[in-house]
N, C-alpha and C positions, 0 to 999 in steps of 0.2 A: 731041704738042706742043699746047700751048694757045695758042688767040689771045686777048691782052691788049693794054689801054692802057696808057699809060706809068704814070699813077698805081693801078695794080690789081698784085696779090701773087697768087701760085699758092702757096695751102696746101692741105697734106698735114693731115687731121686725124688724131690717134690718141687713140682712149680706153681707157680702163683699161676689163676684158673684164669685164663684171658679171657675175655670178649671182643677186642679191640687191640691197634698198636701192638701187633706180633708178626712176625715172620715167618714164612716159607722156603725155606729152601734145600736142594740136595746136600748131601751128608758128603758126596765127593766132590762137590764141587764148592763146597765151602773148605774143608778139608785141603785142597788143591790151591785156593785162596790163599790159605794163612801159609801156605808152603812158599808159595811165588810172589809175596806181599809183604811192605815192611809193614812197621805198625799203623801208620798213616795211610800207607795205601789200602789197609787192610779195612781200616777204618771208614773211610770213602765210599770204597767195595760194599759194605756192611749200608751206608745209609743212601746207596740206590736201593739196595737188596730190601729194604722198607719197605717198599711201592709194590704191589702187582704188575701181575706182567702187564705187558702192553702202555704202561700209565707214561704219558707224558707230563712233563712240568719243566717248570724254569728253576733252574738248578742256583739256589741261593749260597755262595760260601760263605756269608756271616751265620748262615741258619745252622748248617754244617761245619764250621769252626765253635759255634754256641756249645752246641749239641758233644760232641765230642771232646771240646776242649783242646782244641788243636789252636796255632796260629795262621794267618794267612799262608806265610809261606808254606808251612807243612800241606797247607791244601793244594796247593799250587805243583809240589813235588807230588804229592798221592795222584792229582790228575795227568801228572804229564807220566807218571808211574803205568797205572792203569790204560793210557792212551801208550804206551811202550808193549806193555807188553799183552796187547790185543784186546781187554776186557773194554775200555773206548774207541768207538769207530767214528770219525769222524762221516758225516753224511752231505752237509752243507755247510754253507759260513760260517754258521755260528749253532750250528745242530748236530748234535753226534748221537751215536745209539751207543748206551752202556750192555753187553752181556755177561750174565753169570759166569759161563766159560770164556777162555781166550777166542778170537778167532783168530784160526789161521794167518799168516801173514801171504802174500802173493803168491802164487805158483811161478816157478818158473818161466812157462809157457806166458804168466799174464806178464812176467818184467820182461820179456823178451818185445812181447808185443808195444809194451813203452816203447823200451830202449830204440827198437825198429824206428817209430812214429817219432818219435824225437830227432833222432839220426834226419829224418827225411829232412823234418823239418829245420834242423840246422843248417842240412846239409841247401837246403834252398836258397838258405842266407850265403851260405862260401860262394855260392854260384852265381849270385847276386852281384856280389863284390866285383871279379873283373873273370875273364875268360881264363887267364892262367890256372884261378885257383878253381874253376869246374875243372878244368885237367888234370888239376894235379888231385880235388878229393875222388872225381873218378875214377884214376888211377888207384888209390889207397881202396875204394872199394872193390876194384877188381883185385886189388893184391889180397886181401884182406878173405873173398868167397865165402861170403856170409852163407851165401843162399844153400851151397854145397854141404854145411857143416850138419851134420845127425847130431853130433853131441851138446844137447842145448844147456849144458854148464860152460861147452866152449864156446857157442855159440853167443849169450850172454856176454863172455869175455871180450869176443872179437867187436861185440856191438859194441862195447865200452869203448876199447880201444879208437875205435872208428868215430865218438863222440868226441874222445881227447883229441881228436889229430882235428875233426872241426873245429871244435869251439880254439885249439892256439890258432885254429886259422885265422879266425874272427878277433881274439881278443890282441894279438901281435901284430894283426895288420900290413905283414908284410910277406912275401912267399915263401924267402928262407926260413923267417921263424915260423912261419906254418910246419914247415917239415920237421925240426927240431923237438 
């Protein structure tokens, strides 16, 4: 005998006895899925989650549009869905790794280390250009004391800043609208 409330139901499940074509997966992490997933993405999600782990293959969207009943486009929004919000990781060209949970997106510490490498490398180009404008981004990085900042939310910011003030160097072409 079960104890229950007046609004709760005592069910009996029965499923059909697989051998074959069934799924594995965690209870939170499917659960976590239909939370952070429209229906399409959900759906997507659901016909990796097919495959065992580790399984590679070429991921067909007619077979996956078949199969579900979706239209191109819906699959197109589920992927770029899934590739949003961490469940697609891009790895190469044309090669990503799907996981059951999100991953993480950057730390910090790794956008900073871009934002850094980029900076240089912009900044190689302003300095490229003529001698004015290596004095004047050198100037903006001494003003600027990336190097001095502990707080690496400010630090991120100042990096940014420091990209903006290159690339108008670059794309304006001239020194005043550099500064501007």
């Amino acid at each position: 005998m079960y104890y229950t409330h007046p609004n709760q139901l005592i069910i009996k499940i029965n499923k059909s006895k697989m051998e074959s074509g069934f799924s594995m997966m965690g209870h939170e992490e499917l659960r976590e899925a239909y939370k952070n997933l429209t229906p399409s993405g959900l759906a997507l999600y659901l016909y990796f989650m097919e495959n065992k782990d580790s399984y590679t293959s070429a991921l067909s969207p007619a077979d996956f549009c078949k199969k579900y009943g979706l239209s191109e486009s819906s699959y197109r929004r589920a992927k770029r869905e899934l590739k949003d919000k961490g469940y697609i990781v891009d790895r190469e060209s044309n090669k990503v790794d799907f996981y059951s949970q999100p991953q993480s997106e950057k730390t910090i510490e790794e956008e900073i280390e871009e934002l850094t490498e980029t900076l240089k490398n912009v900044g190689n180009k302003v300095c490229a250009i003529s001698e004015e404008k290596k004095i004047l981004m050198l100037d903006k990085m001494v003003e600027l004391d990336i190097k001095n900042v502990k707080d690496l939310n400010v630090k991120k910011v100042l990096l940014k800043e420091g990209l903006k003030f290159a690339f108008g160097m670059i794309e304006k072409g001239s020194v005043l609208e550099g500064l501007l």
